[in-house]
TIVOKE-720485 format. One record per residue (C-alpha): residue number from 1; residue in three letters; z negated, y negated, x negated. Coordinates in Angstrom, 1 decimal, padded with zeros to 4 digits. Each point is the difference from the previous one (the first is absolute). Example, Ala and Ser with C-alpha at 12.3 -4.5 7.8 and 13.67 -1.06 7.14 Angstrom:
2
+-----+-----+--------+--------+--------+
|   i |  aa |      w |      v |      u |
+-----+-----+--------+--------+--------+
|   1 | ALA | -007.8 |  004.5 | -012.3 |
|   2 | SER |  000.7 | -003.4 | -001.4 |
+-----+-----+--------+--------+--------+
//
This chain:
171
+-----+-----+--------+--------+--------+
|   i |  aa |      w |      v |      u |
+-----+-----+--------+--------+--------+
|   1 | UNK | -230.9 | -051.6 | -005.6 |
|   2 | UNK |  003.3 |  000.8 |  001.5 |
|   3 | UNK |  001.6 |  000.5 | -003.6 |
|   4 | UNK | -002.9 |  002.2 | -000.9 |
|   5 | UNK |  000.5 |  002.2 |  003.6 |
|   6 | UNK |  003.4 | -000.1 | -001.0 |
|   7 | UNK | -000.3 |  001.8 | -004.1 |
|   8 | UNK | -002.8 |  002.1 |  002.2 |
|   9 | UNK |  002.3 |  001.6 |  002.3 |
|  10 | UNK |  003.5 |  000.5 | -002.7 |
|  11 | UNK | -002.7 |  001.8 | -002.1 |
|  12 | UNK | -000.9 |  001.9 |  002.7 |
|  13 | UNK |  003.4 |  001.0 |  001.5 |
|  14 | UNK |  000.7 |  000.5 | -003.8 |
|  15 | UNK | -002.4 |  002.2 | -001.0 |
|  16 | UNK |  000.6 |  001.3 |  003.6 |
|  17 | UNK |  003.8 |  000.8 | -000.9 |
|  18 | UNK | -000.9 |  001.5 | -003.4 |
|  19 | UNK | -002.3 |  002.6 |  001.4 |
|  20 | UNK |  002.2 |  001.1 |  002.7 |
|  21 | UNK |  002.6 |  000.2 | -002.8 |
|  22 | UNK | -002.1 |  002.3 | -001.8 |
|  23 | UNK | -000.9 |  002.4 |  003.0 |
|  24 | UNK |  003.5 |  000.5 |  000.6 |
|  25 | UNK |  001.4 |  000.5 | -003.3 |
|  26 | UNK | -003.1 |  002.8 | -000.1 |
|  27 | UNK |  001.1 |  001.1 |  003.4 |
|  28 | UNK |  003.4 |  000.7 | -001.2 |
|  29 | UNK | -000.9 |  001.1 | -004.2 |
|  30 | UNK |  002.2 |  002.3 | -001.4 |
|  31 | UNK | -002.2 |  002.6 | -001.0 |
|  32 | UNK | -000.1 |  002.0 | -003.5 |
|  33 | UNK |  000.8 |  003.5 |  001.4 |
|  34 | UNK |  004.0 |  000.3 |  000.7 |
|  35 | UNK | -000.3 |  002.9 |  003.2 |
|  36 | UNK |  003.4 |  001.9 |  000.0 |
|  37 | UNK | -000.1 |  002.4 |  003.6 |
|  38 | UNK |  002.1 |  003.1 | -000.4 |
|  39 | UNK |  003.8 | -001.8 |  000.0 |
|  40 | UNK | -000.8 | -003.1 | -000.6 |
|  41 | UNK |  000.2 | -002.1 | -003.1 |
|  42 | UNK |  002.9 |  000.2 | -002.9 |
|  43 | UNK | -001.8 |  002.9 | -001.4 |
|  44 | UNK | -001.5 |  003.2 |  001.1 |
|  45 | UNK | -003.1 |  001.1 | -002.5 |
|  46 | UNK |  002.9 |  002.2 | -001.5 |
|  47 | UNK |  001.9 | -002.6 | -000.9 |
|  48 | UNK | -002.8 | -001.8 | -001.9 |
|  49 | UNK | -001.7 |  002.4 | -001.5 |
|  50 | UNK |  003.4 |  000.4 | -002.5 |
|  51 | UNK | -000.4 | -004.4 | -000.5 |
|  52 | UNK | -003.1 |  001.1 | -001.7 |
|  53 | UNK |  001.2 |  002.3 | -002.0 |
|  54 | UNK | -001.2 |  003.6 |  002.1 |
|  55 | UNK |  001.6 |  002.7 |  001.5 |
|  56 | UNK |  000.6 | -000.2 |  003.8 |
|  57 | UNK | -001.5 |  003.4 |  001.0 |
|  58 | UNK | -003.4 | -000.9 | -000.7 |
|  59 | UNK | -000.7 | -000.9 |  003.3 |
|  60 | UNK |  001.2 |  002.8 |  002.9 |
|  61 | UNK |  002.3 | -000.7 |  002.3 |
|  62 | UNK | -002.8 | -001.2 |  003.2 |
|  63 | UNK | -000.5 | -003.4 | -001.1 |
|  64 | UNK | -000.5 | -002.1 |  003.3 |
|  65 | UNK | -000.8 | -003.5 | -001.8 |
|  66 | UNK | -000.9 | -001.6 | -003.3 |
|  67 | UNK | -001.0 | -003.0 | -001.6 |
|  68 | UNK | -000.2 | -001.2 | -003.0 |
|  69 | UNK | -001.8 | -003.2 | -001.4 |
|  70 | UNK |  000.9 | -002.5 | -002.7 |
|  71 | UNK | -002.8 |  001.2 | -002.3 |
|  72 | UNK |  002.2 |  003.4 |  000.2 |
|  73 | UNK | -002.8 |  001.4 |  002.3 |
|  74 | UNK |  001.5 |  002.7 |  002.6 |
|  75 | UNK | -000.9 |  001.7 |  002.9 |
|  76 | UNK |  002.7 |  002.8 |  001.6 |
|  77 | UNK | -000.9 |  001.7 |  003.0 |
|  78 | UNK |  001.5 |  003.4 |  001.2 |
|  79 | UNK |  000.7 |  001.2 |  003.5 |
|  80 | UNK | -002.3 |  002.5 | -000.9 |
|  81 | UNK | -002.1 |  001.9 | -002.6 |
|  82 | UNK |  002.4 |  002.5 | -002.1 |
|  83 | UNK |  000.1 |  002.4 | -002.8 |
|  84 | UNK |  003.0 | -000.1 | -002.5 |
|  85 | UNK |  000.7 |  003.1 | -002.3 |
|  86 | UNK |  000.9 | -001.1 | -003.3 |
|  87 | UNK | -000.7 |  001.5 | -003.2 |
|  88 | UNK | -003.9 | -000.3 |  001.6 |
|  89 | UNK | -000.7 | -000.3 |  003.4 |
|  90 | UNK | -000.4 | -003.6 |  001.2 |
|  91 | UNK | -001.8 | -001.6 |  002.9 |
|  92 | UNK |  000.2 | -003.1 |  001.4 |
|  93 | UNK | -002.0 | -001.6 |  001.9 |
|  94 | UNK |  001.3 | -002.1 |  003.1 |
|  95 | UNK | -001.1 | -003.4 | -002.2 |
|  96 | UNK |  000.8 | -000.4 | -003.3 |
|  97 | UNK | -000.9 | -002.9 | -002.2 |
|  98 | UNK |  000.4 | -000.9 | -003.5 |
|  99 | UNK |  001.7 | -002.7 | -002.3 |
| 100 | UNK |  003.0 |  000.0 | -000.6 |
| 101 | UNK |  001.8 | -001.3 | -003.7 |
| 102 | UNK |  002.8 |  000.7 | -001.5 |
| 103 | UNK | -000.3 |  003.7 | -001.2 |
| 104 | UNK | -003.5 |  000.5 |  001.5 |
| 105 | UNK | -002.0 |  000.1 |  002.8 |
| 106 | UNK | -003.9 |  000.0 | -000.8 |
| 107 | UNK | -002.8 |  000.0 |  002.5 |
| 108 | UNK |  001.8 |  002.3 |  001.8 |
| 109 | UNK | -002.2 |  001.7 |  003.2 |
| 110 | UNK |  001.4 |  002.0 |  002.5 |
| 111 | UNK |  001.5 |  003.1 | -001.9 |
| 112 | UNK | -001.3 |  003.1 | -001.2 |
| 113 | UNK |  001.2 |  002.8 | -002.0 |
| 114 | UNK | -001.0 |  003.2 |  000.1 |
| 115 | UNK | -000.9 |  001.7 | -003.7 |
| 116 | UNK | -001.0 |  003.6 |  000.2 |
| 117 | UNK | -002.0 | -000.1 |  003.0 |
| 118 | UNK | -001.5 | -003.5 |  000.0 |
| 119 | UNK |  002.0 | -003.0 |  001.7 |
| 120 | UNK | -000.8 | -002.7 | -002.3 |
| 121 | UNK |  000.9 | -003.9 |  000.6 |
| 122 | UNK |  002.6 | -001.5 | -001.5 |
| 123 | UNK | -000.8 | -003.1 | -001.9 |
| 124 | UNK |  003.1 | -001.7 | -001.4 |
| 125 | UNK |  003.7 |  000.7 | -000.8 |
| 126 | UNK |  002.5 | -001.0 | -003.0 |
| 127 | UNK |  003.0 |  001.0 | -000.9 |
| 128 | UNK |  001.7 | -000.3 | -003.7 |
| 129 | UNK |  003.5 | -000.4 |  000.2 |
| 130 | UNK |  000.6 |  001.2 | -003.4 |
| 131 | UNK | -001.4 |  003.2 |  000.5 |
| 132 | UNK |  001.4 |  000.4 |  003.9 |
| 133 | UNK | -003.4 |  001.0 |  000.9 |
| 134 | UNK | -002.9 | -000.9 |  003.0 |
| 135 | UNK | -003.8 |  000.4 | -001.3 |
| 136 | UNK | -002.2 | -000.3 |  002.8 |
| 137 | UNK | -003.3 | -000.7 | -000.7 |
| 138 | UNK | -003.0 |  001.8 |  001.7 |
| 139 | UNK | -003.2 | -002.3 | -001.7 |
| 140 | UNK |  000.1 |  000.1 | -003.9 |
| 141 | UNK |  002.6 |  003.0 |  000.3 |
| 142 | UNK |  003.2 |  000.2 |  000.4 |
| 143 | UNK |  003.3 |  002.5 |  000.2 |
| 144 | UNK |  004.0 | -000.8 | -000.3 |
| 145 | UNK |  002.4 |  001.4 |  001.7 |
| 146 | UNK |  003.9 | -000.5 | -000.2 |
| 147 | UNK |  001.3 | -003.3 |  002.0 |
| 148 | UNK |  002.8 |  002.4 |  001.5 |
| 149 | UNK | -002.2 |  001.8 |  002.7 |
| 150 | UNK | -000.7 | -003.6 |  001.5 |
| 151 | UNK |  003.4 | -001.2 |  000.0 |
| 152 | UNK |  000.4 |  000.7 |  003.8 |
| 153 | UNK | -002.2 | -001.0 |  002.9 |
| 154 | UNK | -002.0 |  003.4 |  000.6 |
| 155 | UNK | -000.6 |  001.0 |  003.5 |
| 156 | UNK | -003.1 | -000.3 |  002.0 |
| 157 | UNK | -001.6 |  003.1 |  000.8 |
| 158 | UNK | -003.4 |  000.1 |  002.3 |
| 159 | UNK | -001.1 |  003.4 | -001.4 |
| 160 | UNK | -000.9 |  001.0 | -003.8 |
| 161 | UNK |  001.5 |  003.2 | -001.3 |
| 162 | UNK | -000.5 |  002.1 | -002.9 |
| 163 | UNK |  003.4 |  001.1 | -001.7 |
| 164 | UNK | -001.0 |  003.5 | -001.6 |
| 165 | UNK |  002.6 |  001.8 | -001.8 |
| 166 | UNK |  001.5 |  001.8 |  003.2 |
| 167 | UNK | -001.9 | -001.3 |  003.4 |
| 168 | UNK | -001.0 | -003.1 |  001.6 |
| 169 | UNK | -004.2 | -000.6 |  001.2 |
| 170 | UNK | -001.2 | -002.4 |  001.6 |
| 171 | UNK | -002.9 | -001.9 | -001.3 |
+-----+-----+--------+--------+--------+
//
């Protein structure tokens, strides 16, 4: 009976030492989401949104954090909510989500254009480099518009204006 004690309690302290093994090496998993604070990291959102092939200016210039995922999932969150004039008036929500590839960024949530006088989601982005253009996709539509306007990082601005031909009004 002692030998048999004995095999009892290595299996136990075995079987003891793998679980404790495994609670720690959950305790201390590396998760899937890469969290970048504002300054921290190699690379600001601005700098990696050119690795993948887009324009830096997509994003305004309030970005307080991101993250982005192996699976190319992203999640960038602004100081604040903010308009950006472009050729259309954007908003931007203080979360925006989407996946990111190179070229693209699909499932996007979190920005709206206004069209005539109906803010309508943006759905996805992609830019063709042969054509220097950006078509942003709202649903099954879409519109392009020249890469240029989104070469710098546009400024944040917590109001929306109209730009009529001679006056400024806010909205």
């Amino acid at each position: 009976m002692p030998q048999f004690q004995r095999l009892l309690s290595a299996t136990i302290l075995t079987l003891s030492l793998i679980s404790l093994l495994s609670a720690i090496n959950l305790a201390f998993a590396i998760p899937n989401d890469v969290y970048y604070p504002l300054g921290f990291g190699d690379d600001t959102v601005y700098e990696l949104l050119p690795k993948y092939g887009l324009p830096r200016g997509l994003i305004p210039d309030a970005v307080k954090s991101f993250s982005l995922s192996e699976d190319g999932d992203f999640e960038v969150e602004l100081e604040r909510t903010c308009y950006v004039q472009f050729d259309e008036l954007v908003y931007y929500e203080k979360k925006i989500t989407g996946k990111l590839s190179y070229g693209s960024v699909s499932e996007v949530t979190g920005i709206q254009a206004k069209k005539f006088f109906v803010w309508v989601p943006v759905t996805g982005i992609e830019v063709d480099p042969k054509s220097d253009l950006v078509e942003f996709f709202v649903g099954f539509l879409s519109e392009e518009f020249p890469a240029k306007q989104f070469e710098t990082i546009p400024k944040c601005k917590s109001r929306a204006y109209e730009y009529p031909e001679s006056s400024f009004s806010e909205v």
